[in-house]
OpenMM code with the backbone's topology and positions (N, CA, C; nanometers):
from openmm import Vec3, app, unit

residues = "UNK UNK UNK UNK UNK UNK UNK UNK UNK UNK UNK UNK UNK UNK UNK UNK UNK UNK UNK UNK UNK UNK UNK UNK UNK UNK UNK UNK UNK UNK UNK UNK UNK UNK UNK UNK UNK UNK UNK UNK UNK UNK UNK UNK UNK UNK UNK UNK UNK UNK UNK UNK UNK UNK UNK UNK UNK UNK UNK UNK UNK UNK UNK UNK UNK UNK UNK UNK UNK UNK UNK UNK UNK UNK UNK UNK UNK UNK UNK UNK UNK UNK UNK UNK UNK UNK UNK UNK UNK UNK UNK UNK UNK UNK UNK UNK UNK UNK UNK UNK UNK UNK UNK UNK UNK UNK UNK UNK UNK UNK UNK UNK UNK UNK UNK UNK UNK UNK UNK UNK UNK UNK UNK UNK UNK UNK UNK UNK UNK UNK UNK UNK UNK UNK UNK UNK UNK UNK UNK UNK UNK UNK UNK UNK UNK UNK UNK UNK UNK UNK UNK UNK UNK UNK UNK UNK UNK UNK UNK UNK UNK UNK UNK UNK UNK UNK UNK UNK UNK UNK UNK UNK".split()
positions = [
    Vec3(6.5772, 7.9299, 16.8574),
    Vec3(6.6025, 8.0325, 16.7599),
    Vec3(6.4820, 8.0481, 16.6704),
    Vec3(6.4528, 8.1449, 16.6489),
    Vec3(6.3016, 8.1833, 16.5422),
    Vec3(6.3887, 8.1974, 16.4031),
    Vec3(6.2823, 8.1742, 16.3463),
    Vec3(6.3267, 8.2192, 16.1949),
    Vec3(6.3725, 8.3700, 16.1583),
    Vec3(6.3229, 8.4533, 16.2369),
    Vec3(6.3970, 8.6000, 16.2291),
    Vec3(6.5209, 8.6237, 16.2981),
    Vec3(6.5795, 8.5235, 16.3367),
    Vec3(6.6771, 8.5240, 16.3987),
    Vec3(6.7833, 8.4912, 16.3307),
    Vec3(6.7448, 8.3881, 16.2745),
    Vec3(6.8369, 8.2843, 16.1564),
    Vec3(6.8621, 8.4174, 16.0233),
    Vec3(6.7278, 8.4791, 15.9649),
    Vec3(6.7707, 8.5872, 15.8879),
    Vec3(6.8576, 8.6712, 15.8703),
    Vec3(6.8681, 8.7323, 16.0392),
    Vec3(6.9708, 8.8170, 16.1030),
    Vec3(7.1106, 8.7658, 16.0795),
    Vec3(7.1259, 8.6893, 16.1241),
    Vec3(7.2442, 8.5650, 16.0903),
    Vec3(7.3087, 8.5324, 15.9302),
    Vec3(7.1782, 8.4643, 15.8522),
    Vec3(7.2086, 8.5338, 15.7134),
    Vec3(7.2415, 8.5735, 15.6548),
    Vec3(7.2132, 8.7319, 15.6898),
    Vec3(7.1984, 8.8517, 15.6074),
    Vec3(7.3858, 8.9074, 15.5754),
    Vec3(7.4493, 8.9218, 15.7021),
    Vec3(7.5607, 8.9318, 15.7411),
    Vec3(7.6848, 8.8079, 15.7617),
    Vec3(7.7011, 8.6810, 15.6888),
    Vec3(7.7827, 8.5976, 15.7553),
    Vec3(7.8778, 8.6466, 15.8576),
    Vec3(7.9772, 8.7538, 15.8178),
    Vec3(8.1139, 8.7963, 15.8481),
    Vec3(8.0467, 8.8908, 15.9983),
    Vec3(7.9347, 8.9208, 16.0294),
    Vec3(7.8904, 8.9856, 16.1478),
    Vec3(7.9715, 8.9518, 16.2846),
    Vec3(8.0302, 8.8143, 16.2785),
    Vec3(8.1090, 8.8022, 16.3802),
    Vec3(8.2517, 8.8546, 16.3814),
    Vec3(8.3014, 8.9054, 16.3043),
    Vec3(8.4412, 8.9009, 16.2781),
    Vec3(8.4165, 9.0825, 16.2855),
    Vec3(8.3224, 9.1267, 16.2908),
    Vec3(8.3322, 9.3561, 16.2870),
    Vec3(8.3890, 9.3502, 16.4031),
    Vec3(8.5076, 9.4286, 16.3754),
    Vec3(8.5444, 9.5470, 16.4546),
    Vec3(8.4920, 9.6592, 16.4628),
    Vec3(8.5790, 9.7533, 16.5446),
    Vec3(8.5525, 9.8612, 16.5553),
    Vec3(8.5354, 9.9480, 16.4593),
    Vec3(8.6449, 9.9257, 16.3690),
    Vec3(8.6913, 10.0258, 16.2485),
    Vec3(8.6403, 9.8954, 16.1075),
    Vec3(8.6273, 10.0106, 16.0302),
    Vec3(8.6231, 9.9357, 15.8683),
    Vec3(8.7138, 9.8872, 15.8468),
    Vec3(8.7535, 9.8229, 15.7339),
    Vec3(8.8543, 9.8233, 15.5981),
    Vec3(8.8980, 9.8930, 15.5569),
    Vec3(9.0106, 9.9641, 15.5801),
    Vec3(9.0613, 10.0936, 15.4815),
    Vec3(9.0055, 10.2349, 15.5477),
    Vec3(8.9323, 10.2534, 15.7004),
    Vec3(8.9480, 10.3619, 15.7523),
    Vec3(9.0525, 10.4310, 15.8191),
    Vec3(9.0349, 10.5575, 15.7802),
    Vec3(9.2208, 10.6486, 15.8292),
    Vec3(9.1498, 10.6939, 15.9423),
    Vec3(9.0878, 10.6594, 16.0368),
    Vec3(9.0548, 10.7394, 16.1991),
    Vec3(9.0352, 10.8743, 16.1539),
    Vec3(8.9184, 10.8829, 16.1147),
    Vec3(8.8395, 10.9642, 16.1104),
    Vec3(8.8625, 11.1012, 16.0134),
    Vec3(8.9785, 11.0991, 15.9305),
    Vec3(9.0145, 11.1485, 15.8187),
    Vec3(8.9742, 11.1822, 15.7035),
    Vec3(8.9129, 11.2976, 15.6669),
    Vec3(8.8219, 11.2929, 15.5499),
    Vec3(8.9203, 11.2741, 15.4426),
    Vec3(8.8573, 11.2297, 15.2929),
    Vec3(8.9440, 11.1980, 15.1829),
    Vec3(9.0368, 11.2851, 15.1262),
    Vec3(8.9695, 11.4354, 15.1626),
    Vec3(9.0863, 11.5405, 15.1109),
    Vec3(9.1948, 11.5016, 15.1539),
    Vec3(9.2087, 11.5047, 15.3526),
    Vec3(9.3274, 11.5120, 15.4407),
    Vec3(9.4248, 11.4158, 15.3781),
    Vec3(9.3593, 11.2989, 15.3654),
    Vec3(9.4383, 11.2046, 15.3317),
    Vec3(9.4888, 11.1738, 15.1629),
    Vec3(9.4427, 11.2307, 15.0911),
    Vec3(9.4710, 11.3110, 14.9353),
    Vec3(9.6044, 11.3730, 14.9679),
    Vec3(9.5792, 11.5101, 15.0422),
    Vec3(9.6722, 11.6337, 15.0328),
    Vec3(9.7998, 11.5043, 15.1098),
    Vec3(9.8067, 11.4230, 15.2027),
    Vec3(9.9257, 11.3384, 15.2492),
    Vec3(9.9752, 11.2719, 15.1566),
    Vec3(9.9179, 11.2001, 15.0657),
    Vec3(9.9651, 11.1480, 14.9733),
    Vec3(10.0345, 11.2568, 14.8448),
    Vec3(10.0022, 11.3753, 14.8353),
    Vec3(9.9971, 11.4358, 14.7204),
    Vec3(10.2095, 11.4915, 14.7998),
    Vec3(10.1687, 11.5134, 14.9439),
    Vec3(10.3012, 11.5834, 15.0135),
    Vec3(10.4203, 11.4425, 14.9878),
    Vec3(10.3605, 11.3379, 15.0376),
    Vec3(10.4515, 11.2123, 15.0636),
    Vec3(10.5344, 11.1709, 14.9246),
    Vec3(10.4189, 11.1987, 14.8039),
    Vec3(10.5076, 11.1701, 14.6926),
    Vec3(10.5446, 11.2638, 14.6184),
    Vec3(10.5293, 11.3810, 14.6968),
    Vec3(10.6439, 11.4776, 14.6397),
    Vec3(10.7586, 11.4977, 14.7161),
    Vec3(10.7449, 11.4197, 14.8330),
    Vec3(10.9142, 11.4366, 14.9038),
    Vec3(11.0185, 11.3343, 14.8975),
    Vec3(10.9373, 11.1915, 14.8047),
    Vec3(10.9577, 11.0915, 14.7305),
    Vec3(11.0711, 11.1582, 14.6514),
    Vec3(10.9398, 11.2337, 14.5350),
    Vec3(11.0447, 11.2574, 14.4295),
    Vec3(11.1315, 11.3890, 14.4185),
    Vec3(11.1463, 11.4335, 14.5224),
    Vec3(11.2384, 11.5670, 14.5357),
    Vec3(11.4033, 11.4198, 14.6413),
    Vec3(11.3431, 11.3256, 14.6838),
    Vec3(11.4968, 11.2256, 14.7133),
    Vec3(11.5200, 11.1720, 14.6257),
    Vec3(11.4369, 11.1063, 14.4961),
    Vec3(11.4950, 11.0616, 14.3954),
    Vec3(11.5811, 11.1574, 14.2844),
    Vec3(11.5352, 11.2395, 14.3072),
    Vec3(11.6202, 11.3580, 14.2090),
    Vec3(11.7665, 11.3503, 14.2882),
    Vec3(11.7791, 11.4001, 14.4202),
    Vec3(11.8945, 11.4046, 14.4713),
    Vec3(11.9971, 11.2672, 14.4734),
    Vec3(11.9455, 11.1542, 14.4365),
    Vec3(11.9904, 11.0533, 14.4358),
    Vec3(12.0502, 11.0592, 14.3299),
    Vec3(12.0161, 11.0830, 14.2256),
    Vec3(12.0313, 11.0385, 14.0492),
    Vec3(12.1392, 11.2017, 14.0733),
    Vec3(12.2233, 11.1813, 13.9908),
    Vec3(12.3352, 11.3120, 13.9725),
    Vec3(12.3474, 11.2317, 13.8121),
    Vec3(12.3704, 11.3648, 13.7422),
    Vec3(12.4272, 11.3080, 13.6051),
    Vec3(12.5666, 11.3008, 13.6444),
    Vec3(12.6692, 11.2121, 13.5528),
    Vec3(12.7586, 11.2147, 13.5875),
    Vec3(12.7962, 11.2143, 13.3961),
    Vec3(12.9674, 11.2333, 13.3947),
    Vec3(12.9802, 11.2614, 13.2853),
    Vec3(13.1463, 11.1175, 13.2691),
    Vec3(13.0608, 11.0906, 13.1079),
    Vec3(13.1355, 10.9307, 13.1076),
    Vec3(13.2077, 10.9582, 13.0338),
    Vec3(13.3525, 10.9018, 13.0732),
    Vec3(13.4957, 10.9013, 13.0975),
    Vec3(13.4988, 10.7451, 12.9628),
    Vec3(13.5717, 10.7833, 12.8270),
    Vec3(13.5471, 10.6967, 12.7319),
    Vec3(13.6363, 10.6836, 12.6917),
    Vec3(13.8013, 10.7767, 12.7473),
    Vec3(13.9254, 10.7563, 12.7094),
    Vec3(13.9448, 10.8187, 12.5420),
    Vec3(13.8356, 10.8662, 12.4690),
    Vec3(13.8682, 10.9144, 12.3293),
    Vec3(13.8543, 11.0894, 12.3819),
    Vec3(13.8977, 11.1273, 12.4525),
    Vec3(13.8574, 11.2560, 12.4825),
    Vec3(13.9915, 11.3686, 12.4349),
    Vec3(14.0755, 11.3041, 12.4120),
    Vec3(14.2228, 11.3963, 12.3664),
    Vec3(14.2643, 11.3558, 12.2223),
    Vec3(14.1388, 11.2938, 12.1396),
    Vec3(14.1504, 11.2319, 12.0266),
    Vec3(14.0575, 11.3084, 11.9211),
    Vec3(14.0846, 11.2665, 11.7680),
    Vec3(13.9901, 11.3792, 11.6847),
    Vec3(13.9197, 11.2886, 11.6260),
    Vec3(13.8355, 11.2709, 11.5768),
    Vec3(13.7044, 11.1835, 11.5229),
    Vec3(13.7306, 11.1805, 11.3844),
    Vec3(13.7696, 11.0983, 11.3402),
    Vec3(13.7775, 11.0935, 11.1552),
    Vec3(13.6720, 11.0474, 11.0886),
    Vec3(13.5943, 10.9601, 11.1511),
    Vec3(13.4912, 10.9222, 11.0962),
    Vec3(13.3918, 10.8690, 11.2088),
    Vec3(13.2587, 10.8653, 11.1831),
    Vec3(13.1888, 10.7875, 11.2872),
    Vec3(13.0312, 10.7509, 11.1834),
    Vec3(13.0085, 10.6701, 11.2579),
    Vec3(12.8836, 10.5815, 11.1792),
    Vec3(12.8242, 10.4704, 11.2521),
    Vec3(12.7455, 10.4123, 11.1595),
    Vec3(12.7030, 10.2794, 11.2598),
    Vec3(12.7227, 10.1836, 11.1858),
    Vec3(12.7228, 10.0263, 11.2332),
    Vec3(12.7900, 9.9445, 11.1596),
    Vec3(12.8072, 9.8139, 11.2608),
    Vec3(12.7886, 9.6769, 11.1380),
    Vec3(12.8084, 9.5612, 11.2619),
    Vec3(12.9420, 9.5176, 11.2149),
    Vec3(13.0406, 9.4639, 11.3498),
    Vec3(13.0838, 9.3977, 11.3563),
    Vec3(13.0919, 9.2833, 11.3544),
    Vec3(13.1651, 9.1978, 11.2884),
    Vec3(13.2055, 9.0610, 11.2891),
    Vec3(13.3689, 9.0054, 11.2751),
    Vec3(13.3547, 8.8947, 11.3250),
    Vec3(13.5231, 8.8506, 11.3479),
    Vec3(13.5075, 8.6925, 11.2702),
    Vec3(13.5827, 8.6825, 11.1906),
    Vec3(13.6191, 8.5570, 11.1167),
    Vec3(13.6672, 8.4557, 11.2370),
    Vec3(13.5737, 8.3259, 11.2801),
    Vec3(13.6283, 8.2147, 11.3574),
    Vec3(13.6843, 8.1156, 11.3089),
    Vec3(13.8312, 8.1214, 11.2820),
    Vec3(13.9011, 8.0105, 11.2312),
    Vec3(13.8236, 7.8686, 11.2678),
    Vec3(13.7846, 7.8088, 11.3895),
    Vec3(13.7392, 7.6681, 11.4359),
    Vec3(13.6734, 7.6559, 11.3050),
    Vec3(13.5261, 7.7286, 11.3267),
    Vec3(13.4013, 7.7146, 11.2419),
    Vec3(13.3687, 7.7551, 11.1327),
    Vec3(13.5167, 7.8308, 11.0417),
    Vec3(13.4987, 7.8751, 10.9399),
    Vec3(13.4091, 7.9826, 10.8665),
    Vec3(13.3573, 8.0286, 10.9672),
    Vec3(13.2455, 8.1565, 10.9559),
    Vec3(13.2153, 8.2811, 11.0328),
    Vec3(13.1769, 8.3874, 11.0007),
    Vec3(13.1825, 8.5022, 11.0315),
    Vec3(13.0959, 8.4819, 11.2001),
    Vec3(13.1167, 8.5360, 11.2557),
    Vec3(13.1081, 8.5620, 11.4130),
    Vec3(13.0522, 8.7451, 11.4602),
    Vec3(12.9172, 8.7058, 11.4419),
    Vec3(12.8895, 8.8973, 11.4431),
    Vec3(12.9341, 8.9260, 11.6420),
    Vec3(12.9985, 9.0352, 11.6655),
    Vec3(13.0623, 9.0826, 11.7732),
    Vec3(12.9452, 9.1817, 11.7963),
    Vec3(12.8625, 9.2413, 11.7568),
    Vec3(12.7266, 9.3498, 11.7780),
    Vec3(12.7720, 9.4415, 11.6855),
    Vec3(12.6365, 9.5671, 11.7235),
    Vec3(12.5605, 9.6070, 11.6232),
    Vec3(12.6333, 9.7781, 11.6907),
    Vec3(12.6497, 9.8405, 11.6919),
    Vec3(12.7243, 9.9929, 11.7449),
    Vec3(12.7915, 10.0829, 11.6544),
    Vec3(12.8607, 10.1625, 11.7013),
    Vec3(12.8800, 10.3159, 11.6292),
    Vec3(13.0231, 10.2455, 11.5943),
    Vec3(13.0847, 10.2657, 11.4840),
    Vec3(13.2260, 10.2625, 11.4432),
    Vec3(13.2712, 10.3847, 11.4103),
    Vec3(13.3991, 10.3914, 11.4676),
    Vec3(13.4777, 10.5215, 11.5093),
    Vec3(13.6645, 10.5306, 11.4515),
    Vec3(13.7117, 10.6017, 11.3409),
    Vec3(13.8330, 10.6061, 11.3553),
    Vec3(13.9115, 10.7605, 11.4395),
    Vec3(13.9433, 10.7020, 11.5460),
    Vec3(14.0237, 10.8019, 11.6187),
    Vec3(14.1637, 10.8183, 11.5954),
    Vec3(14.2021, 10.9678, 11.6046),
    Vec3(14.3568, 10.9632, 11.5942),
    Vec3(14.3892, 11.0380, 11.7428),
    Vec3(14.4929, 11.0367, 11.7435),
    Vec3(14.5959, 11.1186, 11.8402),
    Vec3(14.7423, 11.1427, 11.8213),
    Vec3(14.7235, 11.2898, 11.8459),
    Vec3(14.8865, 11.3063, 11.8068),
    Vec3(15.0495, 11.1942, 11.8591),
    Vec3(14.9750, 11.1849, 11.9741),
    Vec3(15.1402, 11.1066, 12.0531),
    Vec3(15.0754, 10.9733, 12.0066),
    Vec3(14.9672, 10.9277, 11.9379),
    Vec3(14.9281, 10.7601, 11.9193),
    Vec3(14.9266, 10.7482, 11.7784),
    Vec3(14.9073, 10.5890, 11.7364),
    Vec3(14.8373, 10.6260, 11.5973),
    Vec3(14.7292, 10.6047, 11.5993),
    Vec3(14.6440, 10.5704, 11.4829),
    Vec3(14.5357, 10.5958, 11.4819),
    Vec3(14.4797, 10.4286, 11.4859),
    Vec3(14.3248, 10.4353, 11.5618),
    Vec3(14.2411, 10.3445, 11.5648),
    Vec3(14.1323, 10.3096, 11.5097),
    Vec3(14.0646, 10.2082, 11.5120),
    Vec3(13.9091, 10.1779, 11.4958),
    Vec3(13.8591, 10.1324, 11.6117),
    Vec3(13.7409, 10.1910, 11.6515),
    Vec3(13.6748, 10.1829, 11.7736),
    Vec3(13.5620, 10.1299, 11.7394),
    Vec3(13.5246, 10.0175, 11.8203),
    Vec3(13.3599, 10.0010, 11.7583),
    Vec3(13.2516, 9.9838, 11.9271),
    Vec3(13.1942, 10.0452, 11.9629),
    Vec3(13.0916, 10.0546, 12.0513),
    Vec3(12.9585, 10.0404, 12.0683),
    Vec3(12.9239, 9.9286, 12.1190),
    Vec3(12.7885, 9.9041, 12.1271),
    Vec3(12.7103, 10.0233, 12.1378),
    Vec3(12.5768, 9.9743, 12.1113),
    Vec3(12.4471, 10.0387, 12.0764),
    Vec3(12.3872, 10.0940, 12.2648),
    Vec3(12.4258, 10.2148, 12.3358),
    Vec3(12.2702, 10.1958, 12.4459),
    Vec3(12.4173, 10.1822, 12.5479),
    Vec3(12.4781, 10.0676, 12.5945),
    Vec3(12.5775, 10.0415, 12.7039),
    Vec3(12.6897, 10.0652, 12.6966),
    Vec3(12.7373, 10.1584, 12.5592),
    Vec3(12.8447, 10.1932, 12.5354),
    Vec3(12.9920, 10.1055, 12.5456),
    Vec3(12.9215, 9.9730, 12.5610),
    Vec3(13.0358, 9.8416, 12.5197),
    Vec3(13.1536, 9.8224, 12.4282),
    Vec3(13.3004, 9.8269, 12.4732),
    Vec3(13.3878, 9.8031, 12.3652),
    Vec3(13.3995, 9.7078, 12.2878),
    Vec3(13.2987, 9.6804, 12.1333),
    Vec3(13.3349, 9.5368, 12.0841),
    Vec3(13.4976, 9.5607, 11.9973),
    Vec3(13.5186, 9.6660, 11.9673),
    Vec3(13.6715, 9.6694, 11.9286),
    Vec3(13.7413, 9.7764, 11.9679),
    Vec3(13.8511, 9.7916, 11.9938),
    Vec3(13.9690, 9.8487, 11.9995),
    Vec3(14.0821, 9.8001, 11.9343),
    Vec3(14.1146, 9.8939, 11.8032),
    Vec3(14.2244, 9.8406, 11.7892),
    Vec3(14.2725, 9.9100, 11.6616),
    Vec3(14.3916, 9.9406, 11.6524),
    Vec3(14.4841, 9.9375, 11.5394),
    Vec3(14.4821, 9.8848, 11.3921),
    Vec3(14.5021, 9.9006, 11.2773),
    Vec3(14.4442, 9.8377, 11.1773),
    Vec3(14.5988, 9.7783, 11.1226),
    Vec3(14.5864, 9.6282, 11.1619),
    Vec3(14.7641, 9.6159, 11.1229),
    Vec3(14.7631, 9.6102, 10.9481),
    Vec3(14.8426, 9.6233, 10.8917),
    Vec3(14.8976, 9.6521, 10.7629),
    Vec3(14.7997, 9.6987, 10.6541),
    Vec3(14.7660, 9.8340, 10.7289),
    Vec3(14.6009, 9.8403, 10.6348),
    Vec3(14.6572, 9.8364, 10.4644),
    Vec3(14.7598, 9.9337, 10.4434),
    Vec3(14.8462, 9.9246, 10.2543),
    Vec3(14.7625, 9.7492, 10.2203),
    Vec3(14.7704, 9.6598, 10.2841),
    Vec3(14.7724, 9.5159, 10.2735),
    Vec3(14.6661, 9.4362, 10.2719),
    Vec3(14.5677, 9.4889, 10.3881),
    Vec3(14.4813, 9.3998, 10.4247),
    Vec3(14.3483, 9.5088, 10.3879),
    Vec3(14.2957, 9.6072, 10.3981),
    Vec3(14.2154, 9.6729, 10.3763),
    Vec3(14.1547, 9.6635, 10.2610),
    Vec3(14.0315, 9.6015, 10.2662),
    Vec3(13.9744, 9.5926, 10.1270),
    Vec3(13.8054, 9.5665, 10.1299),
    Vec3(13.7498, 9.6543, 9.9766),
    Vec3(13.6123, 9.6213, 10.0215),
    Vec3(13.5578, 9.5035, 9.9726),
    Vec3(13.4305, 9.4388, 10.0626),
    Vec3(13.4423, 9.2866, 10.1056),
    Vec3(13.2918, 9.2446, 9.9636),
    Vec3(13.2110, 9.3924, 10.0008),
    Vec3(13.0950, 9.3894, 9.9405),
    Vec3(13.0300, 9.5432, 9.9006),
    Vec3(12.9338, 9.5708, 9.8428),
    Vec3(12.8822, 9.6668, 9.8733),
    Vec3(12.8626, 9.7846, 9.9545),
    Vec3(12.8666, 9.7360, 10.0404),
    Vec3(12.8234, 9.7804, 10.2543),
    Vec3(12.9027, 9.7692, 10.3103),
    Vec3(13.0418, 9.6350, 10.2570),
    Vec3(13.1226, 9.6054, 10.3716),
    Vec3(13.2237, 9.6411, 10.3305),
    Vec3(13.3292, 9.6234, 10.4577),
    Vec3(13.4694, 9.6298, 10.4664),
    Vec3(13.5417, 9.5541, 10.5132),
    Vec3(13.6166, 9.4637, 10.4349),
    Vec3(13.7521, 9.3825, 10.5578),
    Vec3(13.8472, 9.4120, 10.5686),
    Vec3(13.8918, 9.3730, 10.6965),
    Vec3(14.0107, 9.4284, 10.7815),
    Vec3(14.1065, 9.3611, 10.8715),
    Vec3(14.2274, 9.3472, 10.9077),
    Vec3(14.2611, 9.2947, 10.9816),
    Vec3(14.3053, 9.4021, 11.0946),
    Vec3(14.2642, 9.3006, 11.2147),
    Vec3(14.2760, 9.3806, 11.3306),
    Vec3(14.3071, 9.3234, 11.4540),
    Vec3(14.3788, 9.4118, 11.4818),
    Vec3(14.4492, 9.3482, 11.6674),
    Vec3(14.3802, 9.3106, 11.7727),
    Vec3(14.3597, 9.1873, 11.8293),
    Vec3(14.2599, 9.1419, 11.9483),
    Vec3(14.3618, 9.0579, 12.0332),
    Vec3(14.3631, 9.1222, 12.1586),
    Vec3(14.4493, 9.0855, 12.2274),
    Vec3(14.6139, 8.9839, 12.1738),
    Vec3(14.6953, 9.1338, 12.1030),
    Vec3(14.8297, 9.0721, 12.0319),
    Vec3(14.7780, 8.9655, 11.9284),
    Vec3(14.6909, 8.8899, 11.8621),
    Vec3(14.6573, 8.8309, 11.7743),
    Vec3(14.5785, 8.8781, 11.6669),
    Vec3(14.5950, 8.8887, 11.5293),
    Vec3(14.5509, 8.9576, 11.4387),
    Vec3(14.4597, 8.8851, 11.4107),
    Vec3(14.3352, 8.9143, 11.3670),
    Vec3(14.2023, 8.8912, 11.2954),
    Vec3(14.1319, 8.9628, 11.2118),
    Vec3(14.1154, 8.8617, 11.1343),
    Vec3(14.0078, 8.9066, 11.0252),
    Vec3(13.8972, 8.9444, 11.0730),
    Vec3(13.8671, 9.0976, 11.0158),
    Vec3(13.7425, 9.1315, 11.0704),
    Vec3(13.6439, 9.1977, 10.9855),
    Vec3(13.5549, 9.2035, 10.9335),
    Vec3(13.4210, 9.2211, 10.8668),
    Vec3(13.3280, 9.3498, 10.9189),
    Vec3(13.3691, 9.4826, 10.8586),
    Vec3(13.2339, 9.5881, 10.9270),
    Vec3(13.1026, 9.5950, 10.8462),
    Vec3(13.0537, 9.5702, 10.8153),
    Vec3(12.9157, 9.5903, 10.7607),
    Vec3(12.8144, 9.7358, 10.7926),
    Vec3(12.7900, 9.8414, 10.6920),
    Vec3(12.7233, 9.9294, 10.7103),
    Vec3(12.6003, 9.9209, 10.6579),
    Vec3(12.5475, 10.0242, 10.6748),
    Vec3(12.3914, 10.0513, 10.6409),
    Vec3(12.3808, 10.0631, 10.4921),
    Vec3(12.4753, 10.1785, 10.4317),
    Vec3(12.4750, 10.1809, 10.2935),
    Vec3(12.6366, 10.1704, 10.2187),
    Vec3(12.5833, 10.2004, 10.0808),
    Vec3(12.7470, 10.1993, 10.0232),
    Vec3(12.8223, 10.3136, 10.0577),
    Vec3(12.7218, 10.4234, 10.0815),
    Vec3(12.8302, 10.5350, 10.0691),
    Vec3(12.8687, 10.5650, 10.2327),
    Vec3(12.8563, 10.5047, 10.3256),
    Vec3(12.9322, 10.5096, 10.4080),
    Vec3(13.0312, 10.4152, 10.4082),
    Vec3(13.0517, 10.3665, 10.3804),
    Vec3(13.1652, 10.2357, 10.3507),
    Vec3(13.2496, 10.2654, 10.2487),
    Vec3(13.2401, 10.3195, 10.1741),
    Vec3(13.2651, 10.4480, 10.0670),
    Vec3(13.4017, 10.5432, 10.1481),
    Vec3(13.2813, 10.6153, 10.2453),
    Vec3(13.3623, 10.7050, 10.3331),
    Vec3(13.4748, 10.6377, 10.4245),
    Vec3(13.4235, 10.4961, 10.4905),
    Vec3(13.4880, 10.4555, 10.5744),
    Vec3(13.5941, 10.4311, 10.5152),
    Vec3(13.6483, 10.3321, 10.4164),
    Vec3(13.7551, 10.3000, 10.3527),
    Vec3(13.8429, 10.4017, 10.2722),
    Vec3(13.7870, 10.5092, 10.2576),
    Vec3(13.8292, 10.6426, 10.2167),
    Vec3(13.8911, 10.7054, 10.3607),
    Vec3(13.8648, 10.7557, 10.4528),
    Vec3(13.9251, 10.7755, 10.5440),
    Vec3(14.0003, 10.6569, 10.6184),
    Vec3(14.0172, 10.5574, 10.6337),
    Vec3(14.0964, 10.4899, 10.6425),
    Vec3(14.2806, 10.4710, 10.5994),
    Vec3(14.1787, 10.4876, 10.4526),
    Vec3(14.3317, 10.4945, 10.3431),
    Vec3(14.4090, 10.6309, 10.3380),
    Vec3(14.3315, 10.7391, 10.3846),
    Vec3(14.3701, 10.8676, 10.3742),
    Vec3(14.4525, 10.8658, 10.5430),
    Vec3(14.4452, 10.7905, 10.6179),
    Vec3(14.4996, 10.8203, 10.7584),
    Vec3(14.6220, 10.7223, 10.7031),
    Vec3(14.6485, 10.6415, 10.6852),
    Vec3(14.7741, 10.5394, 10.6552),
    Vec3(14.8569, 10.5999, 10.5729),
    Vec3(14.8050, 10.6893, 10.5083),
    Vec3(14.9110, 10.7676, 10.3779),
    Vec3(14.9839, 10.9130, 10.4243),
    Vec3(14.9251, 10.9532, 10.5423),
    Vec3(14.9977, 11.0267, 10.6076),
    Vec3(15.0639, 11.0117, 10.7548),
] * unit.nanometer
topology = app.Topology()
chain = topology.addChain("A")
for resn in residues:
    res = topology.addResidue(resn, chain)
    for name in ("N", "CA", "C"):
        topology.addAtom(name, app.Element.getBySymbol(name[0]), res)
């Protein structure tokens, strides 16, 4: 072997391993062709993802009901064991009525539309009272067992409102 030989050798390690074709050649395809394929491929992408996705319209059971109040507001539930408030999340609080029902407090998560309450306000004349500033306590029905429960708002004057419509639904 000469020294110009060894160079040759050198210059190229991977010289043994060429194929025919490059790395990343489309057989003989200039970059447009293969542009305009990509530009078709992911638009027939997203003309199946559209057909996939349908809005659909969510079924929340308050739909034959009238809205007395709505707001946002955290929940919490008094834990007898541990002697301390128990926040249930952070969502929209809702008093619904209906003619053939009576009336409720609804409380629904933030985004997943989660039921953290449903329920009836047992002996509001009794138990309804404001806790703080912001808040309101309440007793309320969780599965046939009554609990103390704690709403906490943003300001006074919705809590204001809330306990105002509250007391105004029990009196009629």
């Amino acid at each position: 072997m000469t020294s110009g030989d060894e160079k040759k050798t050198h210059e190229n390690p991977f010289a043994g391993f060429k194929g025919e074709t490059t790395f990343g050649d489309v057989s003989g395809k200039t970059e447009k062709d293969t542009f305009k394929e990509m530009l078709k491929q992911e638009k027939n992408e997203t003309e199946r993802r559209e057909e996939v996705l349908e809005k659909k319209e969510i079924m929340t059971g308050e739909e034959d009901e009238t809205c007395v109040f709505c707001d946002e507001g955290v929940l919490y539930v008094f834990d007898s064991a541990s002697t301390e408030w128990r926040s249930r999340g952070k969502g929209e609080v809702k008093i619904c009525e209906n003619t053939d029902t009576k009336k409720r407090v609804i409380v629904r998560s933030e985004g997943s539309m989660r039921v953290l309450a449903n329920s009836k306000v047992l002996f509001p004349e009794k138990t309804i009272q404001k806790a703080g500033e912001k808040s309101v306590r309440l007793l309320m029905d969780f599965d046939g067992t009554g609990q103390a429960c704690l709403i906490r708002f943003g300001s006074g004057g919705v809590c204001s409102r809330f306990l105002g419509s509250i007391q105004k639904q029990t009196q009629e």
